[in-house]
KEVO-35913 format. One record per residue: residue in three letters; x, y, z of N, C-alpha, C, CB in turn. Coordinates in steps of 0.05 Angstrom, whole numbers, plus 5000, padded with zeros to 4 digits. Glycine has a CB too. Layout:
BEGIN
AlaXYZXYZXYZXYZ ...
REM end
This chain:
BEGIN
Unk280401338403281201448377283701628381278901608365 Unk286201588357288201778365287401978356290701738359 Unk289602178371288202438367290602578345287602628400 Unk288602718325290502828292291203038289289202828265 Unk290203188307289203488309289303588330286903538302 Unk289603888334289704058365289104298344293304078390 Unk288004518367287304738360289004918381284304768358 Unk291005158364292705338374291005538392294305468350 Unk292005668424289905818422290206118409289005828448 Unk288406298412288106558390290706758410283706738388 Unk293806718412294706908419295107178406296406818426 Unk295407098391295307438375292507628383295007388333 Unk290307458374288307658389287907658411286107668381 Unk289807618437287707628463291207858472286307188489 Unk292407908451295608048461295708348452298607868445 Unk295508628464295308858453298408878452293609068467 Unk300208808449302708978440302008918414305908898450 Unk303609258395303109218369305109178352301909388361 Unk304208998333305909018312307309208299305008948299 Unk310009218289311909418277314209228269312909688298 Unk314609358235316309248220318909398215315109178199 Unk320809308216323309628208323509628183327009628220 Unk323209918188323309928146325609958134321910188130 Unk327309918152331009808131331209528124334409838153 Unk328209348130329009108126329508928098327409018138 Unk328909088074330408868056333309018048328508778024 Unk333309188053336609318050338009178063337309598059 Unk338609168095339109088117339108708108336809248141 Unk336408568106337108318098338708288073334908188095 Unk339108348050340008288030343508338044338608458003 Unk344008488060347108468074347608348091348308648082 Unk345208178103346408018124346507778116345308008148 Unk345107668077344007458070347007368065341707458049 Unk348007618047350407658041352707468066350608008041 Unk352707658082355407538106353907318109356207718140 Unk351807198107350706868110352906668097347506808093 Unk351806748073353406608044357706678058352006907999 Unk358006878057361006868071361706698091361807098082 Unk359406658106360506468134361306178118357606418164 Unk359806158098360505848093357505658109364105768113 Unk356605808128354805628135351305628127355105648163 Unk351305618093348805568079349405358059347705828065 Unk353105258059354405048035351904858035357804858043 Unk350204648058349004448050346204578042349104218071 Unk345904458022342304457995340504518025340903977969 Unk340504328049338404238061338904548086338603858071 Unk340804668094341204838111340405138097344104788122 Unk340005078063340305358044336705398047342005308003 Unk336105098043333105198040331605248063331505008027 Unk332905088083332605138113332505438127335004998124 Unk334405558109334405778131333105988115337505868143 Unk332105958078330606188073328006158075331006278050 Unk326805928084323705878092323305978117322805588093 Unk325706048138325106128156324906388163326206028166 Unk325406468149325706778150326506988168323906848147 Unk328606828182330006978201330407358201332606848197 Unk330707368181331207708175328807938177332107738143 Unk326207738170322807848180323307838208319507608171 Unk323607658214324907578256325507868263328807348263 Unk327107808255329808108267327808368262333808178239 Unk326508398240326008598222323208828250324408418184 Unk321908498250318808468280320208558297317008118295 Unk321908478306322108438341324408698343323608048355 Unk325708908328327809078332326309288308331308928327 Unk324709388305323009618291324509828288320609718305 Unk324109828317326010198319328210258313326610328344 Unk330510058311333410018303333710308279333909658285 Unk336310448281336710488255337610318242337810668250 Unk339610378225340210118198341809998199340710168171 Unk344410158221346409968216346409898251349710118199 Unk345409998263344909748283341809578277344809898316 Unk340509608266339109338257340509118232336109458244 Unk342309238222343809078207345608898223345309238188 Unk347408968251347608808258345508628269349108858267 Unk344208718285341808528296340508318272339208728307 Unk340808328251340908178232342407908228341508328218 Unk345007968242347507798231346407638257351207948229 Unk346507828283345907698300345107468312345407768301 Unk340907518302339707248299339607128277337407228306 Unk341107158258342207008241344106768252343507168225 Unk346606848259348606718276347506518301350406948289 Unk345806578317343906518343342906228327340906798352 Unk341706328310339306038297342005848296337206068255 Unk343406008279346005688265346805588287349405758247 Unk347405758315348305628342345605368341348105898375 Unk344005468348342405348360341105108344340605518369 Unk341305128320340104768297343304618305339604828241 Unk345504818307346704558304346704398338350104618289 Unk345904598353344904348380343804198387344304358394 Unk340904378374338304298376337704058361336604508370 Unk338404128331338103988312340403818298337104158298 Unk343503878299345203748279346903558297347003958261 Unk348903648286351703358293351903418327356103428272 Unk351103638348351403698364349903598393351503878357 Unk347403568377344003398392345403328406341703148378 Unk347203008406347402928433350102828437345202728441 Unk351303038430354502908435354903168465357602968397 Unk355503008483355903238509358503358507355803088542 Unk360103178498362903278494363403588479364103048475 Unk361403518456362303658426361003958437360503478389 Unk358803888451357204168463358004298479354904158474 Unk359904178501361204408526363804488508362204248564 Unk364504348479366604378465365904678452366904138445 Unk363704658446362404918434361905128445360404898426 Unk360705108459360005338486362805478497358505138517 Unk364805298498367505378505367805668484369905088497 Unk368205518461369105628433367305898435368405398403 Unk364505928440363406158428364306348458359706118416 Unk363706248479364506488499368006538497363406378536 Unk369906368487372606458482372406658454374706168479 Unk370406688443370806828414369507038424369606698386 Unk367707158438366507328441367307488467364107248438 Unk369407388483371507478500373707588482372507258521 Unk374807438460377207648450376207618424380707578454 Unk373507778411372607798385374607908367370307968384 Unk377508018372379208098350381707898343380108378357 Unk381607758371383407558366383507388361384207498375 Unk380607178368380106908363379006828343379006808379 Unk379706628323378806588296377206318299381306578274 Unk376606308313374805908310374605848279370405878324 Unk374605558284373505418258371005268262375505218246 Unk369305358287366705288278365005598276365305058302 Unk364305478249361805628238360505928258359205368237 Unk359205688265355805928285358606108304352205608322 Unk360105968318362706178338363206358316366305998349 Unk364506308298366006588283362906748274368606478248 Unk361006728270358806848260359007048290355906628253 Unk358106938305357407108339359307188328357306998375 Unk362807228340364007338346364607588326365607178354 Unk364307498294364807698272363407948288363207618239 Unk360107848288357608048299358708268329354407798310 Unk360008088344361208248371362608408367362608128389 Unk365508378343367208588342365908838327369808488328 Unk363908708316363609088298361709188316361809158259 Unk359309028331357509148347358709218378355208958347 Unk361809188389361209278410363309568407361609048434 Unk363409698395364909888383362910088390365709838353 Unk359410018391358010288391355910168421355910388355 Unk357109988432355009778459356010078472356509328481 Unk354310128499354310128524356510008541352210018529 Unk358110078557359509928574357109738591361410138592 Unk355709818604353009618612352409458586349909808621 Unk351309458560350609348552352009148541349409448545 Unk355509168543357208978526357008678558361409178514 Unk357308908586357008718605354908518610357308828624 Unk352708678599350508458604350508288578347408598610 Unk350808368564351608188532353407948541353908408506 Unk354708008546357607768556355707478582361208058586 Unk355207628601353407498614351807378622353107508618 Unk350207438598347407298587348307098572345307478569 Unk350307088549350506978532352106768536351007118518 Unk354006768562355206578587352006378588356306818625 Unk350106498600348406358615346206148586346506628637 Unk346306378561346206108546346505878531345806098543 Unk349805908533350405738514351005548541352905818489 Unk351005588560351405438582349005208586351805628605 Unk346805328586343905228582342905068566342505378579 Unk345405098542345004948512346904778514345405118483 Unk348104708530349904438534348404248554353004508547 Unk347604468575345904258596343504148581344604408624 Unk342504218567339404148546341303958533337404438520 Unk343503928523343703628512345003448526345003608488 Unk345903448555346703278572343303188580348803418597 Unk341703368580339503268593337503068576338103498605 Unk338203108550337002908519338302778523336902978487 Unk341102748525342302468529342002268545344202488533 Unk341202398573340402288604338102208599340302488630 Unk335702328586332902138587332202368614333201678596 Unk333802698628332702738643329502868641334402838653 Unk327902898663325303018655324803128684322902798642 Unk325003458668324103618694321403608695325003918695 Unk321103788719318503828727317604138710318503828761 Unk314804208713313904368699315304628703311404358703 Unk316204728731316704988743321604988736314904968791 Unk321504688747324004698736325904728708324304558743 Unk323304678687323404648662322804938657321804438651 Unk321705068659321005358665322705608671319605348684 Unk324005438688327305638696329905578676328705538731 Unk329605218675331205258651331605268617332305148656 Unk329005388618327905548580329105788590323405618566 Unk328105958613329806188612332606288602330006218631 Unk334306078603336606158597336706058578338506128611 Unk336105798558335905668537334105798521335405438542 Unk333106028523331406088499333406328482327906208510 Unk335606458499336406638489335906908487336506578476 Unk333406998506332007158511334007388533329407008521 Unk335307358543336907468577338407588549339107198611 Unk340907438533342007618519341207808493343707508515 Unk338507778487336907888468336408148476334707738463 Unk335908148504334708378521337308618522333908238555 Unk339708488528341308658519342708818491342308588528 Unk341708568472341708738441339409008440340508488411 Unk337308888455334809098457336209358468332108988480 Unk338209318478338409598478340709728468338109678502 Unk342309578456344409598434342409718409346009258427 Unk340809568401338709588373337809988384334809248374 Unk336910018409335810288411337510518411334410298432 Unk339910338423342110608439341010668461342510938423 Unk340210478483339910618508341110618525338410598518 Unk342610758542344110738559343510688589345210908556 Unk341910508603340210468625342210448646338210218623 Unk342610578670344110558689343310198697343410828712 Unk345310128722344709778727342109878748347909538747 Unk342310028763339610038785336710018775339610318801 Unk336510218748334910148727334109938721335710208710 Unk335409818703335809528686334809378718340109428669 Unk336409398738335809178763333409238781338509168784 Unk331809438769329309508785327909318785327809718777 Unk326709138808325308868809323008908780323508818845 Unk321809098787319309118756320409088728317609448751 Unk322209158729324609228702324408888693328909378715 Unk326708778720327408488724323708268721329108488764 Unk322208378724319508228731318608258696316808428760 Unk319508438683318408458662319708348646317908668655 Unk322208308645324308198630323807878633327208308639 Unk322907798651322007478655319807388644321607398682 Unk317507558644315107588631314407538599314607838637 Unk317507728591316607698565318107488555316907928550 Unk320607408566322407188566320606928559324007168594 Unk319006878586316806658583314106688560315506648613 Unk314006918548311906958534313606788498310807378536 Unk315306968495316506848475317906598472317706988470 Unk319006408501318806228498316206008497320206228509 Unk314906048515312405828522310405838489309905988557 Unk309606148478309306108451310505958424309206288447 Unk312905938429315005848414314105518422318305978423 Unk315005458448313805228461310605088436312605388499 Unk309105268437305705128424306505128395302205358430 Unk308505348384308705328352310305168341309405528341 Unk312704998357314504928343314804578355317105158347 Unk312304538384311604258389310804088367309404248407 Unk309404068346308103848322311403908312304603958296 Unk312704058300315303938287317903838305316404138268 Unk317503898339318403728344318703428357318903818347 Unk316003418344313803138368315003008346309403118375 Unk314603088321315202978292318702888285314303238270 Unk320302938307322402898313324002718321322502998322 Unk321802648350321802578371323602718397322302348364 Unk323703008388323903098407321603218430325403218399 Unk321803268454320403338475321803518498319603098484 Unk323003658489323703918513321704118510326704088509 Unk319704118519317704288508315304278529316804188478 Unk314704538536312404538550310704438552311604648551 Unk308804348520306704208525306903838539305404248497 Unk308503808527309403488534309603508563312503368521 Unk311503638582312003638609308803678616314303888620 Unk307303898613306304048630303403698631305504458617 Unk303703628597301203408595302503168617300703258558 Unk305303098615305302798633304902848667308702608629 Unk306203158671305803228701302203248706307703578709 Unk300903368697298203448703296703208694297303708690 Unk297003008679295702868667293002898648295502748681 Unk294703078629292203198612293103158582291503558619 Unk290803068569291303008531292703238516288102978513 Unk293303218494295003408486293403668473296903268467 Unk290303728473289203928482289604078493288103918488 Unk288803848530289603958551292204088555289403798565 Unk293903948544296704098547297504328530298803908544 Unk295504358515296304638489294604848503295004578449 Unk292704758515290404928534291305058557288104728547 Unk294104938575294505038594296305168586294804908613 Unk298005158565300605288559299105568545302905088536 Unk297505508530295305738519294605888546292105598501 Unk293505828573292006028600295106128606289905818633 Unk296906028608299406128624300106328608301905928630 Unk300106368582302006588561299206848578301906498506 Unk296806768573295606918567294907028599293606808548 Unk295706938618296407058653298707268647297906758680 Unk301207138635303307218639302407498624305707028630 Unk301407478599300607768585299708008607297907728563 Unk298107918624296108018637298408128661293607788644 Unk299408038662302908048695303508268679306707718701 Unk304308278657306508468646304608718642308108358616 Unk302508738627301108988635300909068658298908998629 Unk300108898674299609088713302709118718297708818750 Unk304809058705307109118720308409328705308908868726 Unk307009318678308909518665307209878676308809428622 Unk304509848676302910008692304510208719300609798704 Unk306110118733306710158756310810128753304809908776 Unk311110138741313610288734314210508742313810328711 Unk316210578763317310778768317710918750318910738779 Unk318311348768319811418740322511568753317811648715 Unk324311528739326511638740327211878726327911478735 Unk326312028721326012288703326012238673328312478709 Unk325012488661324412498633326412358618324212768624 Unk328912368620330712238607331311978603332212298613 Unk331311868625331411578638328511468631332111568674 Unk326311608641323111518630323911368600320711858624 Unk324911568583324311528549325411318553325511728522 Unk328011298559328911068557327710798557330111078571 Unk326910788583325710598586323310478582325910588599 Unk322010678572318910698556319510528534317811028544 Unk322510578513323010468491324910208494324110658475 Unk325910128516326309828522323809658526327909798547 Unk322409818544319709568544318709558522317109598561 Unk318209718501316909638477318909438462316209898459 Unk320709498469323209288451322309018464327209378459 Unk321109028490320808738498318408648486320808688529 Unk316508818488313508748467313608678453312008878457 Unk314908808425315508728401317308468400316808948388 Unk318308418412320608098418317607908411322608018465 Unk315307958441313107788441311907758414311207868460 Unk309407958403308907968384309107888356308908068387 Unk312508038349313807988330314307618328316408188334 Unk314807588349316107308347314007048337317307238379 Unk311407248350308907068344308307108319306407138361 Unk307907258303308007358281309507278256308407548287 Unk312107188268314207158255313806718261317307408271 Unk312406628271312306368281310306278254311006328316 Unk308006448248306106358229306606458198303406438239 Unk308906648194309806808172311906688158310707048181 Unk313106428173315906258165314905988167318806308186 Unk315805798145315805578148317905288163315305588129 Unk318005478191320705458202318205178219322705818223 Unk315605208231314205098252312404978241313405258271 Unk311205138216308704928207309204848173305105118211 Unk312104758165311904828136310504988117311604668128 Unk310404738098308104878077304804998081307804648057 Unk305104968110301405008120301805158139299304718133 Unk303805298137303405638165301205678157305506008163 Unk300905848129299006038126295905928138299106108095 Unk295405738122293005578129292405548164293605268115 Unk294905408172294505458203294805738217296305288216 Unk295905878209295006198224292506278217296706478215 Unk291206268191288006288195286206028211286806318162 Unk286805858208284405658231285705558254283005358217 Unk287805588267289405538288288905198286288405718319 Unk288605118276288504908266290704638255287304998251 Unk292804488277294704348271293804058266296604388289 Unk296003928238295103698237297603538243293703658213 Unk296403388261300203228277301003108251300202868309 Unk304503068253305303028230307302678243307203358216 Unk307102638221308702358241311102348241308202068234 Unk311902208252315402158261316102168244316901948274 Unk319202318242321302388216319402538192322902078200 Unk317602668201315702798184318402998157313303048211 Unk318803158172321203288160324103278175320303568156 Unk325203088161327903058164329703238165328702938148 Unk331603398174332703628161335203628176330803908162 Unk337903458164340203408185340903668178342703138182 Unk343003798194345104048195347303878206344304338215 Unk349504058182351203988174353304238183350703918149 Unk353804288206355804588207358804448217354404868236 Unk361004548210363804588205364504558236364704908188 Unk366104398250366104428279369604378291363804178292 
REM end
């Protein structure tokens, strides 16, 4: 008998980081909905309805709490800009042209190297780069460097993910694992996290293996979840870069099995990041706060994101709600929801 159905497992309840919403968030969204509509990139019907079901600005709103307003306002534009990168790779004219993607990747790390100079005419680039010139005016000298660097490593990651859809390649479970890391967008998020707080973390800090152990932790938490919420719309695709698919053809397990193991791993990894966040050095009272309020910035990334997965009809359409109360998915079939993107290139 085929199988119609899988049951999500209960991450929210087996995960104590807590929820927190920023309360500049419909002020803050209604101005970033704003610079949306300016970019030009909401012109198609199917990208307008696309991107207010998703609710990107609740996103931002979860996962950056503590922000004041006008740095959560950028962080707004931010993963605003991020998503449009990423449908038009993931999802639009970009999927599997290899050319058009290292074409892109070019464009956004040349725009965000000279954010006052360079004007691209694709879309999602001038979005990042708009967001860079006003936000690195108040960055960290650390935090504009690790900004730059991370953000090298993912648009880099987002070209190799469509050389590798093009190739038919198929990693293995642990290799596929290393490369979500950089493809999830998480390495340069970590450094808004501390743009969004104002923290100024020396590099010995930031590079303290636990620091580094935690930052991977939550990296994999918010991807591999993302991984179980956003698999049925893209099985419905026919796409398969996705944990559960690898982890089911390597292990040879039904797609239970494979929502089951990706479900024990989030919920290990939860368990890593408490015993490691436990045992955190301290660097004095000053440096402590600090860093007390980056790791929560990384919590809230987890949480929020989970939160924000069953709150938008970005993963389960019209049946989030229904499926966040019974964890309860019903496979949807191929080309279930169609949804080309259409961005300016």
């Amino acid at each position: 008998m085929a199988i119609t159905k899988f049951i999500l497992p209960d991450i929210i309840g087996y995960c104590p980081f807590q929820l927190k919403v920023n309360p500049h968030m419909d002020t803050a969204a209604a101005e970033s909905d704003e610079w949306m509509e300016k970019s030009g990139v909401l012109e198609s019907t199917g990208m307008r309805k696309r991107y207010i079901g998703a609710r990107f600005n609740y996103l931002s709103a979860a996962c950056f709490p503590e922000a004041n307003f006008d740095r959560f306002r950028l962080c707004c534009d931010y993963i605003n800009a991020l998503f449009a990168f990423d449908d038009v790779i993931d999802d639009g004219d970009l999927k599997e042209d290899i050319e058009g993607a290292k074409a892109a990747a070019d464009i956004v790390m040349a725009s965000l190297m000279n954010p006052k100079t360079c004007k691209p005419t694709f879309i999602a680039a001038d979005m990042l780069r708009d967001f860079w010139e006003r936000a690195v005016e108040s960055a960290t000298p650390g935090c504009r460097r690790r900004f730059i660097e991370t953000m090298d490593l993912y648009v880099r990651a987002a070209y190799q993910q469509v050389v590798n859809r093009t190739t038919n390649d198929e990693p293995s479970i642990e290799s596929f694992i290393q490369m979500r890391r950089d493809i999830s967008a998480l390495r340069p998020i970590w450094a808004v996290v501390e743009f969004a707080l104002g923290v100024d973390l020396p590099d010995e800090v930031i590079e303290h293996p636990i620091l580094q152990r935690l930052a991977i932790y939550a990296n994999d938490l918010v991807s591999w979840c993302n991984d179980l919420y956003s698999f049925n719309c893209e099985q419905s695709r026919g796409h398969y870069s996705n944990l559960v698919p690898i982890a089911m053809k390597e292990l040879d397990l039904d797609l239970q099995g494979g929502i089951d193991y990706v479900g024990d791993r989030i919920k290990a990894a939860i368990d890593s990041f408490v015993a490691d966040k436990a045992a955190l050095p301290s660097w004095g009272p000053e440096i402590d706060e600090q860093v007390r309020a980056y790791v929560r910035g990384m919590e809230y990334w987890v949480i929020g994101s989970i939160q924000w997965s069953f709150d938008s009809t970005r993963y389960f359409g019209s049946e989030h709600e229904e499926v966040k109360k019974t964890l309860c998915v019903t496979l949807w079939p191929q080309e279930h929801i169609p949804m080309p993107v259409s961005i300016q290139s």
